[in-house]
C-alpha positions in Angstrom: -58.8 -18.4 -41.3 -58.0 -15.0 -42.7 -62.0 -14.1 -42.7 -62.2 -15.2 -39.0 -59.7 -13.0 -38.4 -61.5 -10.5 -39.9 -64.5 -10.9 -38.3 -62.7 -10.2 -35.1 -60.9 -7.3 -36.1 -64.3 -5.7 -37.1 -65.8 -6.4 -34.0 -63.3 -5.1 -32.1 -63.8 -2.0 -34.4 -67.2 -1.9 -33.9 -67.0 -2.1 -30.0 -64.6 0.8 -29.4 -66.8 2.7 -32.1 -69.8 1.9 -29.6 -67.8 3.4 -26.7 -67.0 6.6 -28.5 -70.0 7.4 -29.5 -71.5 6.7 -25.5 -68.9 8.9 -24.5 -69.8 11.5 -27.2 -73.6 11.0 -26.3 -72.6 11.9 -22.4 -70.3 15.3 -23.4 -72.9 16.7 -25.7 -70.6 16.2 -28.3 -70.6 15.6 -32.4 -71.6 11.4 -33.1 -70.9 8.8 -35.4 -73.8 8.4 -37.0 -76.2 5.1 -36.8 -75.5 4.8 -40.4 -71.8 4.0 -39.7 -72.1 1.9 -36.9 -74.6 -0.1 -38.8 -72.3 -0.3 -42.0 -69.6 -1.7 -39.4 -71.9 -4.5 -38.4 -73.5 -5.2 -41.8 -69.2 -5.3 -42.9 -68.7 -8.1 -39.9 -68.5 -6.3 -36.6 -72.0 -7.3 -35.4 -70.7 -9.2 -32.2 -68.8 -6.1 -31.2 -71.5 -4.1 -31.8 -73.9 -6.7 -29.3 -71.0 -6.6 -26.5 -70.9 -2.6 -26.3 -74.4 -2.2 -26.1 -74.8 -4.7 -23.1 -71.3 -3.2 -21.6 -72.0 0.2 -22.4 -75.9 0.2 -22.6 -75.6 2.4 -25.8 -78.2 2.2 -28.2 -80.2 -0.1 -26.6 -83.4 1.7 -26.5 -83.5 1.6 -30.5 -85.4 -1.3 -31.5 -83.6 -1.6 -34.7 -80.2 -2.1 -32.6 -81.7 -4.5 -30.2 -83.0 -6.7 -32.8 -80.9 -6.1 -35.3 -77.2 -6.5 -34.0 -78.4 -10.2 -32.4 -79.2 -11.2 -35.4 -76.3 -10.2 -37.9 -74.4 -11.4 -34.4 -75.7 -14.4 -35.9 -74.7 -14.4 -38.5 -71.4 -13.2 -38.0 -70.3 -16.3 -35.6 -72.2 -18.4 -38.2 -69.8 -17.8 -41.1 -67.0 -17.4 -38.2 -67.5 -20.9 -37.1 -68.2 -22.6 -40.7 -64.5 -20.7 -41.6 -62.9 -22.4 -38.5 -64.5 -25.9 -38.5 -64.7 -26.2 -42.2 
């Protein structure tokens, strides 16, 4: 349960990160850098990091992000779901 929990609190995480950075991108002003917001989603935040590029529509010419997020998305609800069924 604690690792589901987890997972959540890292997407969450990784959503407002996503957010920032848009709003950063619009002001001409200093980003967080793809390797963070990667590291975020490789450390559990993928879903988060899937929802603010379709509510923001950050990142989502970068084919890395577009394919990549999905899948450790994945992933993510994967383990998310074997923590809370088994």
């Amino acid at each position: 349960m604690l690792l589901a929990v987890y997972i959540v609190l890292m997407s969450v995480v990784l959503l407002v990160m996503m957010k920032n950075d848009k709003e950063r991108a619009r002001r001409n002003q200093y980003r967080i850098s793809e390797k963070t917001l990667w590291i975020t989603a490789l450390l559990g935040g993928a879903v988060g990091g899937v929802l603010g590029m379709q509510l923001f529509r950050h990142k989502t010419k970068h084919l890395s992000f577009r394919f990549g997020f999905p899948l450790l998305a994945v992933l993510d609800a994967a383990v998310f779901a074997a923590v809370l069924f088994f």
